[in-house]
Z-matrix of the N, CA and C atoms (Angstrom, degrees):
N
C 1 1.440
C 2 1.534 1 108.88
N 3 1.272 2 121.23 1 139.30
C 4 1.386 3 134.16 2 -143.90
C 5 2.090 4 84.97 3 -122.85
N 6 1.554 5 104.85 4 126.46
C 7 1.295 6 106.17 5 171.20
C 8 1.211 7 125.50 6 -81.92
N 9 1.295 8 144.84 7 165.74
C 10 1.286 9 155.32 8 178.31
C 11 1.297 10 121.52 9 -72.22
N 12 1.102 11 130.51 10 100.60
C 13 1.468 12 142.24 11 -179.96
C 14 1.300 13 104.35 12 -23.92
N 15 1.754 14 130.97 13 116.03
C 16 1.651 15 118.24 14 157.85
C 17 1.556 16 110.02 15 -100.73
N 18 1.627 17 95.55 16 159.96
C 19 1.549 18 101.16 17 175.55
C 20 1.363 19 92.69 18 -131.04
N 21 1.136 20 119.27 19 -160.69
C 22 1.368 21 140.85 20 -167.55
C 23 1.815 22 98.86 21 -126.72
N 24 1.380 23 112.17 22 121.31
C 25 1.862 24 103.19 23 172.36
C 26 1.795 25 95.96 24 -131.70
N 27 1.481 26 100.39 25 168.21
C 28 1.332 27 116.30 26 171.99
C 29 1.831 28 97.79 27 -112.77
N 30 1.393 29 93.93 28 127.93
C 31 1.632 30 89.72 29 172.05
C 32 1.718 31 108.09 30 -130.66
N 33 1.142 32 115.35 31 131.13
C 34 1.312 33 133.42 32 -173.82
C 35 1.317 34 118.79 33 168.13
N 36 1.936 35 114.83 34 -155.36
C 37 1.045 36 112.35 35 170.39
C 38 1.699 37 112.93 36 -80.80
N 39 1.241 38 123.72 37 142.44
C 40 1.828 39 117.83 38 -148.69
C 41 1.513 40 82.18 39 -102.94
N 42 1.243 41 133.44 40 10.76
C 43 1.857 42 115.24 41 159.03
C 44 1.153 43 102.31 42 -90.16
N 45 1.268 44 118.36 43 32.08
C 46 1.690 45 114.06 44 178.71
C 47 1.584 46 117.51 45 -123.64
N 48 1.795 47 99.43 46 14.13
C 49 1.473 48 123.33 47 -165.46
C 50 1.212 49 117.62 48 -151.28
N 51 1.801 50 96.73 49 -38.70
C 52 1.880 51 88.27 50 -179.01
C 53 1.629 52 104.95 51 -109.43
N 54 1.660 53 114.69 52 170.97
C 55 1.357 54 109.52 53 -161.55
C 56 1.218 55 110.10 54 -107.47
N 57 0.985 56 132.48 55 -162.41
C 58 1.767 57 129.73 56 -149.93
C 59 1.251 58 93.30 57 -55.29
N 60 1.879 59 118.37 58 -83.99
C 61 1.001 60 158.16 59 -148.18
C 62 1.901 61 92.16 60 -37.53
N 63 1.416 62 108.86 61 -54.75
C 64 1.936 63 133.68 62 -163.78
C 65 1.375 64 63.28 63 -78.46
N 66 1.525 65 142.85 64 -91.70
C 67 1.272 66 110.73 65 -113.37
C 68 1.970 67 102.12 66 -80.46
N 69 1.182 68 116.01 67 -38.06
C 70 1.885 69 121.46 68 160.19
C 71 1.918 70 102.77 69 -10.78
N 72 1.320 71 95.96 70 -70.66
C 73 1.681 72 118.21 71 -165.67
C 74 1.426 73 95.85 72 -61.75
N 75 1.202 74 143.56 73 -53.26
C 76 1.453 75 131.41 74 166.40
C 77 1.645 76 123.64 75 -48.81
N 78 1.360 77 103.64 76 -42.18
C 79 1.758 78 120.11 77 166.46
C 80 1.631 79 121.33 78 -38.13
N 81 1.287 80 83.71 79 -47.39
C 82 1.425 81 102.13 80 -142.61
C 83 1.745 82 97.23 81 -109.10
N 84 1.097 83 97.43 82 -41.29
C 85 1.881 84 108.27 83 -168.08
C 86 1.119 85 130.57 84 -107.68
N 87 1.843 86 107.17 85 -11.39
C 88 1.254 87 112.32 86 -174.08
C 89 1.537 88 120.80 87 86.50
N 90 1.176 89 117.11 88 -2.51
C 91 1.499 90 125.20 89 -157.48
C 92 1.222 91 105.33 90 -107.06
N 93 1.163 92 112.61 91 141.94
C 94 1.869 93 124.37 92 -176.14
C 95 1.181 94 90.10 93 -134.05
N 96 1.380 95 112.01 94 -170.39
C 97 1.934 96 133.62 95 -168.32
C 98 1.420 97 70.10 96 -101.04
N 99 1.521 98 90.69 97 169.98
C 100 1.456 99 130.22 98 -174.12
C 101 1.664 100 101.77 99 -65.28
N 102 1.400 101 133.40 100 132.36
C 103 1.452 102 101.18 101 173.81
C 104 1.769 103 114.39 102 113.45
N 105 1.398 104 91.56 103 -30.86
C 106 1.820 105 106.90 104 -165.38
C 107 1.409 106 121.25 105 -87.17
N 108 0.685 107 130.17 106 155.74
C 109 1.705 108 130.05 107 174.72
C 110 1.400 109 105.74 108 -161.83
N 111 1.479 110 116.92 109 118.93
C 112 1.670 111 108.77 110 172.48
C 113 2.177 112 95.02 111 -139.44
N 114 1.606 113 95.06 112 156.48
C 115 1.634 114 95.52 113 -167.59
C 116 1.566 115 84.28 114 -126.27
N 117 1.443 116 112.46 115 161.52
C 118 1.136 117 123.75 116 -178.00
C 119 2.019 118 96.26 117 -82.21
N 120 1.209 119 116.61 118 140.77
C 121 1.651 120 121.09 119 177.46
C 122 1.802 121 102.75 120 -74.99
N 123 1.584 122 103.95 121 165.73
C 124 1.525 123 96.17 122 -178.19
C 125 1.540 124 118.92 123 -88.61
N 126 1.638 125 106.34 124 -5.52
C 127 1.134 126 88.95 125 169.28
C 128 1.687 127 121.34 126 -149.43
N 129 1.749 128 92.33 127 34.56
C 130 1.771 129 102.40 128 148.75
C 131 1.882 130 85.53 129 100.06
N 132 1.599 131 101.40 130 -154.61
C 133 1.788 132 92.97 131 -170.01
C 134 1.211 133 99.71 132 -72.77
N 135 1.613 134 103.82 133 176.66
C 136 1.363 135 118.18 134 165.87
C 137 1.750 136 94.30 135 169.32
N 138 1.167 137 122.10 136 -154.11
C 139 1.240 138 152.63 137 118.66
C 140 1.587 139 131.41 138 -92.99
N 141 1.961 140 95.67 139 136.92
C 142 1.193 141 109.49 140 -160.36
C 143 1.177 142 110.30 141 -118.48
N 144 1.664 143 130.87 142 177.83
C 145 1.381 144 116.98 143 164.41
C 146 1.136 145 130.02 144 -149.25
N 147 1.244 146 147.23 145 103.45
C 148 1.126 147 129.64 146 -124.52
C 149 2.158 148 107.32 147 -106.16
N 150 1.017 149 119.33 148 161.73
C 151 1.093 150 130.38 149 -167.99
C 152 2.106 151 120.11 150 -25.14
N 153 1.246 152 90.32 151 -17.91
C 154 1.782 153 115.62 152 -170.07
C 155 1.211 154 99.81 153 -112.02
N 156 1.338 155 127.30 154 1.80
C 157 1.671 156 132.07 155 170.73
C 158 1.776 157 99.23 156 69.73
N 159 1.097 158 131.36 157 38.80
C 160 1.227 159 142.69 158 166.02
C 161 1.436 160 109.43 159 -91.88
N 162 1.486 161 117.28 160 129.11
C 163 1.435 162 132.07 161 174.95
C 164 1.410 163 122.83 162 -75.02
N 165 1.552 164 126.07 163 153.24
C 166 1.461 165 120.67 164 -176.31
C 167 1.812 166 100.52 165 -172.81
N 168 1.381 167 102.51 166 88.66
C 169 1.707 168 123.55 167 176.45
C 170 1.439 169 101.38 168 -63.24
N 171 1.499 170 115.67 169 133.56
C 172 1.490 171 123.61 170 -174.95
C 173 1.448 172 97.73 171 -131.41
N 174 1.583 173 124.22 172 143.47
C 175 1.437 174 139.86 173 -143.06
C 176 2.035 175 78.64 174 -150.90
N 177 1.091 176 122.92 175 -39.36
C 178 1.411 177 103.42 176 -149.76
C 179 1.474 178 101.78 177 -119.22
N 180 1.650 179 110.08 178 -14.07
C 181 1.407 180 105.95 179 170.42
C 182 1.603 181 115.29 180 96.95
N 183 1.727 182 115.05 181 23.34
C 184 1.641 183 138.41 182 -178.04
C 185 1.265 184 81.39 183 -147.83
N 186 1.635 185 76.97 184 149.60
C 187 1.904 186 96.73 185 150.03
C 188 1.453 187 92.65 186 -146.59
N 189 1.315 188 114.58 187 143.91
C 190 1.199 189 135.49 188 -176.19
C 191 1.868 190 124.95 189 -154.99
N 192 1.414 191 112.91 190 161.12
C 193 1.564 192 114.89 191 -177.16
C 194 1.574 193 120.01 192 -121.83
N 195 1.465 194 98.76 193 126.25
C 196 1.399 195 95.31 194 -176.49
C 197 1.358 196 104.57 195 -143.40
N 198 1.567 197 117.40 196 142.01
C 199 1.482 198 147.75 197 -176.53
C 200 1.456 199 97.68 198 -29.64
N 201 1.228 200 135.11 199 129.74
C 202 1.531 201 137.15 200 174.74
C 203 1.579 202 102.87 201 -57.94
N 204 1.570 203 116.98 202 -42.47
C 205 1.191 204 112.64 203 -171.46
C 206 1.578 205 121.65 204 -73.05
N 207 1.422 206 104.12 205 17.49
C 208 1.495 207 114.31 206 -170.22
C 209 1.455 208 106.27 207 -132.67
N 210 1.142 209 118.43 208 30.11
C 211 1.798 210 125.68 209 -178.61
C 212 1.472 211 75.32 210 -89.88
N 213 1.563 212 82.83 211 163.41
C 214 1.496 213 99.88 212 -161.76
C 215 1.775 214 96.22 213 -147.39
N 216 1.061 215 118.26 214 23.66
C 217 1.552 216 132.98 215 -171.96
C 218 1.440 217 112.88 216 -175.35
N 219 1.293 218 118.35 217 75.96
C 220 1.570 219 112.58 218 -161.09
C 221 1.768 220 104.92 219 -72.17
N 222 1.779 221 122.50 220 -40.24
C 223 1.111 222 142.09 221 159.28
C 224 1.641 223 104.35 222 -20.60
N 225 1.304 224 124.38 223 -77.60
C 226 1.451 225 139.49 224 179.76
C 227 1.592 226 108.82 225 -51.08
N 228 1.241 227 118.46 226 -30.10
C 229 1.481 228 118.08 227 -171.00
C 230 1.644 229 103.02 228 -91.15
N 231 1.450 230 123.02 229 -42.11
C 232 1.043 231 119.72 230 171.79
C 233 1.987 232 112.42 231 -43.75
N 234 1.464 233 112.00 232 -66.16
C 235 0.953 234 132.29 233 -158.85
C 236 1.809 235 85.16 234 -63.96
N 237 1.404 236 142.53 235 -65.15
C 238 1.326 237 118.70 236 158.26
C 239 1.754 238 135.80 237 -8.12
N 240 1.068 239 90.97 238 -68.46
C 241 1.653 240 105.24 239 178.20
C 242 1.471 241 101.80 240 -54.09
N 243 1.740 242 112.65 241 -53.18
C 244 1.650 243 105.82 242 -173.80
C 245 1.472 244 105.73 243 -42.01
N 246 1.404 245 125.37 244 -52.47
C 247 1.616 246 130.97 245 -161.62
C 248 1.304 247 102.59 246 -98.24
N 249 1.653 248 122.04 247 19.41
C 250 1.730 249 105.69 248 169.55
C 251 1.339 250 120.15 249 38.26
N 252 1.320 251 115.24 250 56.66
C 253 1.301 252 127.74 251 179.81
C 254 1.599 253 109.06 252 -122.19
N 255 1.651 254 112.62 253 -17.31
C 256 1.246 255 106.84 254 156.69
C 257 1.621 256 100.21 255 -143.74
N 258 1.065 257 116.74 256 -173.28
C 259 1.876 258 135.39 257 -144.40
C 260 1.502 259 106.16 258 -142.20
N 261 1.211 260 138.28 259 131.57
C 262 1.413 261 151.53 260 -149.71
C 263 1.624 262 88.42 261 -144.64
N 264 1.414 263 110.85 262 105.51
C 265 1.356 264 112.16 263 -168.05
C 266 1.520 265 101.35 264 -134.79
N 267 1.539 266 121.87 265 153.95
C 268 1.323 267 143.53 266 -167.82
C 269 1.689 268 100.63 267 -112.11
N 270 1.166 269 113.23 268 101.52
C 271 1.487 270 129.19 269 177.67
C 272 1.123 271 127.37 270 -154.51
N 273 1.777 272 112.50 271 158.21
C 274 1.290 273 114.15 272 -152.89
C 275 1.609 274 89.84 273 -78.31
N 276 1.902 275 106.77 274 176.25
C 277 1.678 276 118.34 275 -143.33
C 278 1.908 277 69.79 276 -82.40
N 279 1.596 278 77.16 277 145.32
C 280 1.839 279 111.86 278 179.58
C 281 1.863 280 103.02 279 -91.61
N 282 0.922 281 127.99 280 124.29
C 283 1.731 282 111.40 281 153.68
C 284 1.695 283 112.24 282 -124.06
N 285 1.201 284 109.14 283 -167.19
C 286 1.364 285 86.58 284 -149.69
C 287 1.844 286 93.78 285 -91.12
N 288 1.414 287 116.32 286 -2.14
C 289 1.501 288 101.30 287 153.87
C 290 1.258 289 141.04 288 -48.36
N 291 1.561 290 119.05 289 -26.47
C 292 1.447 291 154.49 290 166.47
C 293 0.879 292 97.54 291 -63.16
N 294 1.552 293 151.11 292 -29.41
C 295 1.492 294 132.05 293 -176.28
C 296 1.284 295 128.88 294 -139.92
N 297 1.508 296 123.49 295 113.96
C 298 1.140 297 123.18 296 -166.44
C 299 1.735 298 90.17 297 -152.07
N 300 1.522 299 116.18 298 162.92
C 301 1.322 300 150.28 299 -165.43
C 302 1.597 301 104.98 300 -121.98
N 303 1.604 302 101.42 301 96.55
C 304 1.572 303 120.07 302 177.24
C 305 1.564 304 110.01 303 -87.09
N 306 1.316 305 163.21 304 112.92
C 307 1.093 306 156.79 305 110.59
C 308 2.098 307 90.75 306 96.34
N 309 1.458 308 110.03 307 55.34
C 310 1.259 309 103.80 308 -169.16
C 311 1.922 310 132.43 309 63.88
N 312 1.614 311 86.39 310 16.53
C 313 1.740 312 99.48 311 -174.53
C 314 2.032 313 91.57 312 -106.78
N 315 1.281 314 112.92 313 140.77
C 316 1.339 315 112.62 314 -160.65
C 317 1.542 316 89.68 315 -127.17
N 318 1.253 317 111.36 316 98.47
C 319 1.534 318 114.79 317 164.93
C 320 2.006 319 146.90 318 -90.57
N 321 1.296 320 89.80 319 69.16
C 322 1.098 321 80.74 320 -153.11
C 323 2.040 322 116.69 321 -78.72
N 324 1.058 323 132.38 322 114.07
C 325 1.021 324 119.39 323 -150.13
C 326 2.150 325 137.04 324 53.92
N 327 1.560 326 95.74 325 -106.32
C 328 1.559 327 90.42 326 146.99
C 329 1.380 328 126.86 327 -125.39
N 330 1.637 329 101.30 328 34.56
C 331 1.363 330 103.52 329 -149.28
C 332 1.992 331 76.85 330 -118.97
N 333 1.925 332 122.60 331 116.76
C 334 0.646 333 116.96 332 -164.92
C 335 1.553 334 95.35 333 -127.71
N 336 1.711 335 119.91 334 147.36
C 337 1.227 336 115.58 335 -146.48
C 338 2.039 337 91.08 336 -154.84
N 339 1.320 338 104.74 337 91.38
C 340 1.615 339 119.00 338 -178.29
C 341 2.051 340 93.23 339 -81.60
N 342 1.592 341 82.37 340 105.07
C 343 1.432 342 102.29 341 176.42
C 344 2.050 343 100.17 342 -94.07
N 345 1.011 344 136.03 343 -17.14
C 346 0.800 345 116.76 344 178.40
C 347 1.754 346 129.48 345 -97.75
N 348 1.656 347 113.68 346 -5.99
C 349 1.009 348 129.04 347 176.91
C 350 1.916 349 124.21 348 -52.48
């Protein structure tokens, strides 16, 4: 039996990783890095928590996961991690079947995050 490919992802709010320019083009265009998926939460910022009692502070009103190797603001991600507001996690490869937004339920891979509770 053959194991499951891991990568490295950032999961949170993704203005806490990518830089103006990446995060504008998501704003505005819909567009993430290759790899990305973020859903709007059901009920805007806050702090969240996801199924493993892991924390994730939201400023923009998404939470979403994207490939470590695709931060696009390493400065901003550091300063994240300082305040545990987002999570640098080791998991098997995500596609975007893995992630979808149920009734304020935020699935990102197996990393599941009840935004509406």
């Amino acid at each position: 039996m053959t194991e499951e490919p891991m990568a490295k992802y950032v999961i949170g709010d993704l203005c806490n990783c990518l830089n103006n320019d990446d995060w504008q083009d998501y704003c505005f265009q819909d567009v993430l890095p290759e790899g990305a998926f973020s859903f709007h939460t059901f009920t805007g910022d806050g702090t969240y928590v996801d199924s493993e009692g892991r924390e994730y502070g939201v400023d923009s009103g998404t939470i979403g996961i994207l490939p470590l190797d695709k931060v696009s603001d390493m400065g901003k991600l550091r300063e994240a991690l300082k305040y545990r507001i987002v999570q640098v996690l080791d998991l098997p490869a995500v596609s975007e079947a893995d992630c979808y937004e149920t009734d304020g339920v935020i699935t990102l891979g197996p990393v599941v995050i009840d935004t509406a509770a």
